[in-house]
N, CA, C, O and CB atoms as a CASP TS submission, in Angstrom:
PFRMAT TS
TARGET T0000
AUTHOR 0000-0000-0000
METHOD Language model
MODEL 1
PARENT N/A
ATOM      1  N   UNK     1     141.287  57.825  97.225  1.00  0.00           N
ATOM      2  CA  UNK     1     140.045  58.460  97.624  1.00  0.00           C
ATOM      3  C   UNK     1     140.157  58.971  99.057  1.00  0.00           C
ATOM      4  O   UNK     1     140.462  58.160  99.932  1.00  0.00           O
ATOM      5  CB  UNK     1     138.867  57.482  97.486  1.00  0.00           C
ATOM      6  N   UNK     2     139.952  60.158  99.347  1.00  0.00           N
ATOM      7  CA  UNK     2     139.666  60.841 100.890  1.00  0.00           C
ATOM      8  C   UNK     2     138.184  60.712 101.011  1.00  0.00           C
ATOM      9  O   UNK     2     137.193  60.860 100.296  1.00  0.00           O
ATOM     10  CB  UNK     2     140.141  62.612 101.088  1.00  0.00           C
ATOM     11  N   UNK     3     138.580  60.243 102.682  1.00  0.00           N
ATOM     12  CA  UNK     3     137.072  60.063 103.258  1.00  0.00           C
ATOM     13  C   UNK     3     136.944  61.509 104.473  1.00  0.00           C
ATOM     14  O   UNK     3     138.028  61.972 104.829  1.00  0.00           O
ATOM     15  CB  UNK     3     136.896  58.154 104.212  1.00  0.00           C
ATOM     16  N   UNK     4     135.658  62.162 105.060  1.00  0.00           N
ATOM     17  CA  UNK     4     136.190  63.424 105.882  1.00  0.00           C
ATOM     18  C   UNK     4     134.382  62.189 106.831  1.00  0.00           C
ATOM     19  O   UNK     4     133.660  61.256 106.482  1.00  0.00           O
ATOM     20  CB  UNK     4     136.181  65.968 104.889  1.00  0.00           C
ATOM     21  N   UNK     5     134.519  62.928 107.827  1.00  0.00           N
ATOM     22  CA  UNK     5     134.110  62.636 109.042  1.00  0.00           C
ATOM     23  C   UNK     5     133.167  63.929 109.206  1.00  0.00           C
ATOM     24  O   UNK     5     133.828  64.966 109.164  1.00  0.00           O
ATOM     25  CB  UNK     5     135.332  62.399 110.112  1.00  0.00           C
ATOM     26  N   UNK     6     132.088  64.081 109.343  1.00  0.00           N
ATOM     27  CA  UNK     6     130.216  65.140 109.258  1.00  0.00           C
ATOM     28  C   UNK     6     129.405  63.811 110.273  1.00  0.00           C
ATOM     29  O   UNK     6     129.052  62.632 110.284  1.00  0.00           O
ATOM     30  CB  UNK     6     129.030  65.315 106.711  1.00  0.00           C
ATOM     31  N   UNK     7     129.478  65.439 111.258  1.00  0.00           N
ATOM     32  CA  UNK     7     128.087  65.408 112.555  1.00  0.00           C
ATOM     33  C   UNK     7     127.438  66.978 112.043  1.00  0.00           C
ATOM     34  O   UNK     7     128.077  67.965 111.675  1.00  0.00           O
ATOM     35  CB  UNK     7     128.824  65.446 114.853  1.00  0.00           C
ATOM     36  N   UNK     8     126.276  66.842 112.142  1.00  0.00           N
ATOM     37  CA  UNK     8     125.632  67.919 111.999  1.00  0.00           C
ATOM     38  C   UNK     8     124.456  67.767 113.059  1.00  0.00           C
ATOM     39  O   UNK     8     123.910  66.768 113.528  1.00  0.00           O
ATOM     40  CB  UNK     8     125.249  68.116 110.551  1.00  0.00           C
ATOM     41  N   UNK     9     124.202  69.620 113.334  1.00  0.00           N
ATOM     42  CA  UNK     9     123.135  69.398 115.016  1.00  0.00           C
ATOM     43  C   UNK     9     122.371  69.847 114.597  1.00  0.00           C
ATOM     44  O   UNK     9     122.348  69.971 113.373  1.00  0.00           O
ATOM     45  CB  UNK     9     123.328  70.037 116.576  1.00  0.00           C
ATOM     46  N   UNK    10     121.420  70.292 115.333  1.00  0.00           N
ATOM     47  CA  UNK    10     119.921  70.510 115.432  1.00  0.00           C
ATOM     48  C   UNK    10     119.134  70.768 113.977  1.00  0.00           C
ATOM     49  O   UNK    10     118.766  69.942 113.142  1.00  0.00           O
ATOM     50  CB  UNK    10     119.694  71.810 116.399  1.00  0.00           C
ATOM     51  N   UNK    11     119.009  72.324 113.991  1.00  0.00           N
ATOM     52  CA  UNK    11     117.932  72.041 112.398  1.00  0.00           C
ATOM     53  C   UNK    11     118.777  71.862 111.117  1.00  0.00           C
ATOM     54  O   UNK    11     118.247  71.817 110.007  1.00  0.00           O
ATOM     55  CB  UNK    11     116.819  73.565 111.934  1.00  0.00           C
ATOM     56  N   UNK    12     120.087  71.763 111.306  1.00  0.00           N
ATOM     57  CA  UNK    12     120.544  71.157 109.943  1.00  0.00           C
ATOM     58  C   UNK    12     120.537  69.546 109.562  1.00  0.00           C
ATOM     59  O   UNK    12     121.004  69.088 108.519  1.00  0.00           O
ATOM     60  CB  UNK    12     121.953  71.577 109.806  1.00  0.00           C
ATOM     61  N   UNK    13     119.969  68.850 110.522  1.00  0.00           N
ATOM     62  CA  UNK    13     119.272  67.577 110.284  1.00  0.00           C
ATOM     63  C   UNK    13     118.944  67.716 109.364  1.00  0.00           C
ATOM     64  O   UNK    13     119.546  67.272 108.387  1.00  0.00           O
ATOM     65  CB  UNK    13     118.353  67.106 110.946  1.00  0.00           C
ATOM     66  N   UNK    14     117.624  68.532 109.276  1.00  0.00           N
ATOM     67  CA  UNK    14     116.288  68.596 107.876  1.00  0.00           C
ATOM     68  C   UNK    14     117.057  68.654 107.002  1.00  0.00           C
ATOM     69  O   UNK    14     116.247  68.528 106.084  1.00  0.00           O
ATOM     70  CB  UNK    14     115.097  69.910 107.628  1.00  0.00           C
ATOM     71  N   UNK    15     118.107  68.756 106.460  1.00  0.00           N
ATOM     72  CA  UNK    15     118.609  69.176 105.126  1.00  0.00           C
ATOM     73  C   UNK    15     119.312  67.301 104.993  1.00  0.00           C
ATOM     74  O   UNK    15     119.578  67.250 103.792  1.00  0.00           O
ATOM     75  CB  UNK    15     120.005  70.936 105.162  1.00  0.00           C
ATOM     76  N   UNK    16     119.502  66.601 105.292  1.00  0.00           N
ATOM     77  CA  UNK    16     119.985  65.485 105.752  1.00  0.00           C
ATOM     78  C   UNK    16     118.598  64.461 105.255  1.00  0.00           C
ATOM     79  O   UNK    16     117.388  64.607 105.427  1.00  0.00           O
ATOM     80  CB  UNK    16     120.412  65.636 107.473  1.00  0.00           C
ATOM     81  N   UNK    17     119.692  63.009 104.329  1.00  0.00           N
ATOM     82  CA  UNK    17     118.760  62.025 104.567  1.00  0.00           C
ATOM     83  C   UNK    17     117.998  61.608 105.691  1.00  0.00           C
ATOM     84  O   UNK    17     118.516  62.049 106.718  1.00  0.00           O
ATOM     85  CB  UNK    17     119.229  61.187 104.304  1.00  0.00           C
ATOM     86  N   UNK    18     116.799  60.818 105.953  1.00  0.00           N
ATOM     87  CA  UNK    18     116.884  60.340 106.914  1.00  0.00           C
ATOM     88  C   UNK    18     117.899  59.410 107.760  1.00  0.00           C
ATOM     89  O   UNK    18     117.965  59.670 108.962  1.00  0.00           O
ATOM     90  CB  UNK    18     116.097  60.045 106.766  1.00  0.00           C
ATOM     91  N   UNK    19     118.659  58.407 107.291  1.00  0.00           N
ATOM     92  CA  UNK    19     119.883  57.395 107.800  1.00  0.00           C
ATOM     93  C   UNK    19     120.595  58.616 107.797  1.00  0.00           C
ATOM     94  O   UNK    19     120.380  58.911 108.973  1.00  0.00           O
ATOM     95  CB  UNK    19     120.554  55.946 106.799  1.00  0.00           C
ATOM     96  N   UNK    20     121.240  59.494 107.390  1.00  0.00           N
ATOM     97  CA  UNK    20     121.805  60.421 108.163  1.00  0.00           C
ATOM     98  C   UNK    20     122.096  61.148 109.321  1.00  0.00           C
ATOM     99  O   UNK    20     123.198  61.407 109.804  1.00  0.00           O
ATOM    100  CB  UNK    20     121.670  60.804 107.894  1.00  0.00           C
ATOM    101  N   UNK    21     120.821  61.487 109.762  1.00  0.00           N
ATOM    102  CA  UNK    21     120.204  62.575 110.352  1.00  0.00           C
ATOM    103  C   UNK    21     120.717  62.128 111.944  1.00  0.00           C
ATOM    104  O   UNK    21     120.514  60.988 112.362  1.00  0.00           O
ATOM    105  CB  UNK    21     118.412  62.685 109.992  1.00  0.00           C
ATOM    106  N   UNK    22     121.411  63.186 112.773  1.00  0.00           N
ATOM    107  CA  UNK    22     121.905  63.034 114.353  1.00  0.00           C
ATOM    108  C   UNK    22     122.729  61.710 114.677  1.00  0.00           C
ATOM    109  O   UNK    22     122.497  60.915 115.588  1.00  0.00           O
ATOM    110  CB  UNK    22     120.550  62.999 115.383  1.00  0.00           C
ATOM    111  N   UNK    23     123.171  61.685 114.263  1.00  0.00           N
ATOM    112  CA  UNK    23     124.393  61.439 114.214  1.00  0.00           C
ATOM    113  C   UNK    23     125.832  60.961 113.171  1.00  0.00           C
ATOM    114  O   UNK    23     125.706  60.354 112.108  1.00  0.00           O
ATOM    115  CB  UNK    23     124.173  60.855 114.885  1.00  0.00           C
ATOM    116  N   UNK    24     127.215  61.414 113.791  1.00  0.00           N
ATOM    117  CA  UNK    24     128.227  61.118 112.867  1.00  0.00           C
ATOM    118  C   UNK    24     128.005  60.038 111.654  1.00  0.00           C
ATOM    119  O   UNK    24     127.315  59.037 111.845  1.00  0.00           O
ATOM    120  CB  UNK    24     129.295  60.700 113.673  1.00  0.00           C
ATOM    121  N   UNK    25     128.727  60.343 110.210  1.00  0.00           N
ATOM    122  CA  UNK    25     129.135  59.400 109.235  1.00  0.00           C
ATOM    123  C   UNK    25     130.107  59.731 108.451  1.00  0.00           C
ATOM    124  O   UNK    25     130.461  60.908 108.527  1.00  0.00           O
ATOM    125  CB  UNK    25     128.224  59.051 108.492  1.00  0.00           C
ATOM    126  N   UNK    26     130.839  58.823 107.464  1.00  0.00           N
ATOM    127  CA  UNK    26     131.736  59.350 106.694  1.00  0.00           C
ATOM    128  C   UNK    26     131.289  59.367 105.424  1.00  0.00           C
ATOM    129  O   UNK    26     130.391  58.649 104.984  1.00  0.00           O
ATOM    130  CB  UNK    26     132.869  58.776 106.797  1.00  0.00           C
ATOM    131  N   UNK    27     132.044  60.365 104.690  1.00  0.00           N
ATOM    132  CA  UNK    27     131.460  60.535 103.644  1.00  0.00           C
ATOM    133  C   UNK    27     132.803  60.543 102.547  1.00  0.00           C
ATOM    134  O   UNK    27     133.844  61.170 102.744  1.00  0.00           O
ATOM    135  CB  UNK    27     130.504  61.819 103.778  1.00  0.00           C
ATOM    136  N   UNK    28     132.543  59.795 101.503  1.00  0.00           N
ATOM    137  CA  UNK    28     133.744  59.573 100.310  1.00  0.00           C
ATOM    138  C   UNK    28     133.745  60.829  99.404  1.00  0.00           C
ATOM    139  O   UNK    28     132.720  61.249  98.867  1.00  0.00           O
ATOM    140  CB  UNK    28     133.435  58.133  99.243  1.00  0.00           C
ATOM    141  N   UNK    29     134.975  61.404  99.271  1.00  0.00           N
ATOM    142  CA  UNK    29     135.460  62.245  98.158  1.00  0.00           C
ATOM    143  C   UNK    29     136.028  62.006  97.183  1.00  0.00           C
ATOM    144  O   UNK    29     137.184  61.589  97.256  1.00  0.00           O
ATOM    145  CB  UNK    29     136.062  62.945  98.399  1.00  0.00           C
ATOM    146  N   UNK    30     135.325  62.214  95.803  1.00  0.00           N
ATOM    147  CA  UNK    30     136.169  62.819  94.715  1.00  0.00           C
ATOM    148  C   UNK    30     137.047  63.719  94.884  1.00  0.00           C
ATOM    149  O   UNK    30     136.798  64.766  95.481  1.00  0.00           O
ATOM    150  CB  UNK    30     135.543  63.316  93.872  1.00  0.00           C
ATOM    151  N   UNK    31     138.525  63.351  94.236  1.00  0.00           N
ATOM    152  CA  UNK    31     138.991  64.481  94.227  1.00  0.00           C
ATOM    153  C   UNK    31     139.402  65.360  94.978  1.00  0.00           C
ATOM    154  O   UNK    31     139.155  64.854  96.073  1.00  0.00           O
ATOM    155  CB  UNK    31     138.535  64.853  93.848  1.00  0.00           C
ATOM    156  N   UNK    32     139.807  66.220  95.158  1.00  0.00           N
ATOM    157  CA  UNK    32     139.997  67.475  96.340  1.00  0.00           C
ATOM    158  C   UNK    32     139.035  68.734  96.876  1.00  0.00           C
ATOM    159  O   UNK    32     139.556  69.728  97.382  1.00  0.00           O
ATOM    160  CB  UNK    32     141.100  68.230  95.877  1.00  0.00           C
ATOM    161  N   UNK    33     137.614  68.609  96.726  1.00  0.00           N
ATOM    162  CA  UNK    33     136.644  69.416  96.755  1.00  0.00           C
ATOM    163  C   UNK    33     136.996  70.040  97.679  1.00  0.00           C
ATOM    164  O   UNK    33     138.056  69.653  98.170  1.00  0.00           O
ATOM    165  CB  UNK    33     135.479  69.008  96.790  1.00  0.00           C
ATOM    166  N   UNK    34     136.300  71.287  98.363  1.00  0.00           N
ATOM    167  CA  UNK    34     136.599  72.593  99.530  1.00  0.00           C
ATOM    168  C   UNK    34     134.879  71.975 100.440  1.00  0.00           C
ATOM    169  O   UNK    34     133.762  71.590 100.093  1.00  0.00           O
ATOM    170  CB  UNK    34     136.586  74.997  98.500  1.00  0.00           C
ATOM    171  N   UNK    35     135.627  72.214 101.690  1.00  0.00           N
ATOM    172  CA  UNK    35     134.560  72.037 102.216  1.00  0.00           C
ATOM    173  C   UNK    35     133.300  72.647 102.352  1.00  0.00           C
ATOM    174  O   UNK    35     132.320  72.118 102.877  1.00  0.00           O
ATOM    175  CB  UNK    35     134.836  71.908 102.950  1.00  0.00           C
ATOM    176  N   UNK    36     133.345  73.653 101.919  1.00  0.00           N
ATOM    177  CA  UNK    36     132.299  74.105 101.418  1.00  0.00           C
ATOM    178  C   UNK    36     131.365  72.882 100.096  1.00  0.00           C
ATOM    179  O   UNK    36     130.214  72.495 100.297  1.00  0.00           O
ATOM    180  CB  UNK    36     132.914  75.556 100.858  1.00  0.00           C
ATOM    181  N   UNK    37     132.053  72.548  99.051  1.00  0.00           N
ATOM    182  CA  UNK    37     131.358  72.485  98.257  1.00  0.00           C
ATOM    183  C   UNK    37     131.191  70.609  99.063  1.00  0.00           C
ATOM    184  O   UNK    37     130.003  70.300  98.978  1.00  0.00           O
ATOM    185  CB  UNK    37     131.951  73.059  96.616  1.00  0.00           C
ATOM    186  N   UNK    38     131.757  69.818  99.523  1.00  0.00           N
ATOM    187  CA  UNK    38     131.323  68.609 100.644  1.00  0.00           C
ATOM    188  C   UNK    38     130.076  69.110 100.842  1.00  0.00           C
ATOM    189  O   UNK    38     129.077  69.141 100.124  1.00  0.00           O
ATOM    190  CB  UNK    38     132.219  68.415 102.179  1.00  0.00           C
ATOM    191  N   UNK    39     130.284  69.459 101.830  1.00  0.00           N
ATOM    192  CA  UNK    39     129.043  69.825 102.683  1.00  0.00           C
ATOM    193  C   UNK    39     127.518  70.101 101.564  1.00  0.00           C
ATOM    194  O   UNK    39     126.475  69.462 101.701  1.00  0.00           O
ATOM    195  CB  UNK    39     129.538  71.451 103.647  1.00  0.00           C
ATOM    196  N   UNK    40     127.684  70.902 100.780  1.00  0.00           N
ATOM    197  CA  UNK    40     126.496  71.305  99.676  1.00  0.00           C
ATOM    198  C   UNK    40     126.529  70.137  98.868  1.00  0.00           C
ATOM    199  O   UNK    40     125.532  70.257  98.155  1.00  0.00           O
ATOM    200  CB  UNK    40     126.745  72.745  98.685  1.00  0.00           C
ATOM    201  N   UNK    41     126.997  69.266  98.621  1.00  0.00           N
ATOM    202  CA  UNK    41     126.878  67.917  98.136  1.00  0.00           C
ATOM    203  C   UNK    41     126.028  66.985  98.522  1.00  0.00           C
ATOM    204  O   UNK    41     125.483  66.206  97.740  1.00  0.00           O
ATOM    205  CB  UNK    41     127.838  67.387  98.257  1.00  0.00           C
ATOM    206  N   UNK    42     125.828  67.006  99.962  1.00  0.00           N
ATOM    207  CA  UNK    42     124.999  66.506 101.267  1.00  0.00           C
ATOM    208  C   UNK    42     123.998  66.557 101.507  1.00  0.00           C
ATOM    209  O   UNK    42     123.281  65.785 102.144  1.00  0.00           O
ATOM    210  CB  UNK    42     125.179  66.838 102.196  1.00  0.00           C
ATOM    211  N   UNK    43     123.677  68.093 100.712  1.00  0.00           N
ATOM    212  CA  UNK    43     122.674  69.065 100.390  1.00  0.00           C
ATOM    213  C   UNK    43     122.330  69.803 101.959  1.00  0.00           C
ATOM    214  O   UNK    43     121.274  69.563 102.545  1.00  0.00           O
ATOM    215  CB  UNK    43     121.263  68.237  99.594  1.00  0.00           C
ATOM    216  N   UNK    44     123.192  70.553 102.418  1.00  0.00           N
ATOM    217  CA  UNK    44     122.990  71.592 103.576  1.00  0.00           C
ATOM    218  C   UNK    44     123.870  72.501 102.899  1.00  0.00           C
ATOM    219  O   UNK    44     125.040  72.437 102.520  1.00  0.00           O
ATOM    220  CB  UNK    44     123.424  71.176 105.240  1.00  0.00           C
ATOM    221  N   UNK    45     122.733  73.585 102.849  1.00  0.00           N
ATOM    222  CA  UNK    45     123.385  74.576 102.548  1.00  0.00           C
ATOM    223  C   UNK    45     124.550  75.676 103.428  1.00  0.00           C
ATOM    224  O   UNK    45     124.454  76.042 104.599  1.00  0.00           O
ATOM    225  CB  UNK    45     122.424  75.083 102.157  1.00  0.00           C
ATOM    226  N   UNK    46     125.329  75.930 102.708  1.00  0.00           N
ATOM    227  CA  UNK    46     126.810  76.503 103.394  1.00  0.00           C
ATOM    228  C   UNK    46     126.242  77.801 104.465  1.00  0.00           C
ATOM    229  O   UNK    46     126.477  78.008 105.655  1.00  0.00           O
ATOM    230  CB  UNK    46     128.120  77.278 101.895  1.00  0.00           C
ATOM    231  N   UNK    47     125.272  78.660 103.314  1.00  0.00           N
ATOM    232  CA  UNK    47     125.014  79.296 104.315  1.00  0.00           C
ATOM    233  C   UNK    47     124.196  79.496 105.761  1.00  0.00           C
ATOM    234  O   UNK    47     123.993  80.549 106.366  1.00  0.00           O
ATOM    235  CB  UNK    47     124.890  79.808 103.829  1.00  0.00           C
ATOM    236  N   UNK    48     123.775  78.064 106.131  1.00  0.00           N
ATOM    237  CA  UNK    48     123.224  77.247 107.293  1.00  0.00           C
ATOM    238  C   UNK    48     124.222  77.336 108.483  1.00  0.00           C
ATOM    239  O   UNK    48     123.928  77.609 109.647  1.00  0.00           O
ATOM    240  CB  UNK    48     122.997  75.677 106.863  1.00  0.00           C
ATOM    241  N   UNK    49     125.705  77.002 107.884  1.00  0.00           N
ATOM    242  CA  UNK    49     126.620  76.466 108.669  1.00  0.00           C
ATOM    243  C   UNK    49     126.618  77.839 109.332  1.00  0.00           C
ATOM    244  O   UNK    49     126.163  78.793 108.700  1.00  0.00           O
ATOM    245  CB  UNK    49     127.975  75.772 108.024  1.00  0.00           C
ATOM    246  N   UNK    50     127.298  78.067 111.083  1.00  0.00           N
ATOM    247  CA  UNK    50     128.085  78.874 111.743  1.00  0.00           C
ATOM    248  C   UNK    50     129.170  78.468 111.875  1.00  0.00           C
ATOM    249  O   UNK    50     130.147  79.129 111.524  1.00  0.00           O
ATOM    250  CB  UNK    50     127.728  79.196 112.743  1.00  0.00           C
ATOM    251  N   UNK    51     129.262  77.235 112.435  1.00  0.00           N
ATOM    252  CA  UNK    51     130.512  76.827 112.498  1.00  0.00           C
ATOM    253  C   UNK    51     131.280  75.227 112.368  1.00  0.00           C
ATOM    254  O   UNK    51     130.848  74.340 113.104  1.00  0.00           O
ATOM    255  CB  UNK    51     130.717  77.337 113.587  1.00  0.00           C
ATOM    256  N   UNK    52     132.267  74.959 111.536  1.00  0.00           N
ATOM    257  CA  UNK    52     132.925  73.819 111.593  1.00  0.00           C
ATOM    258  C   UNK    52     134.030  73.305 112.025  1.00  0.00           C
ATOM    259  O   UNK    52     134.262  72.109 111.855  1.00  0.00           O
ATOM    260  CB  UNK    52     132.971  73.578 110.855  1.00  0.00           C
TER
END
């Protein structure tokens, strides 16, 4: 199993549990997913992101 390492800032909080929200956690992968589809798993949408 791969684990990847997600901080997310300001209004992409809202898309975030609360125990999530400002600051770092790791998160477990199935499989070999694209980070894209991680991230939308999380439920923040990709097209939110500028940059990773």
């Amino acid at each position: 199993m791969n684990q990847v390492y997600f901080r997310f800032y300001a209004e992409l909080n809202d898309f975030l549990p609360t125990k999530r929200r400002n600051f770092g956690f790791v998160h477990t992968l199935d499989k070999n997913p694209s980070v894209k589809d991680s991230i939308e798993a999380l439920g923040v949408p990709h097209t939110e992101i500028d940059l990773i």
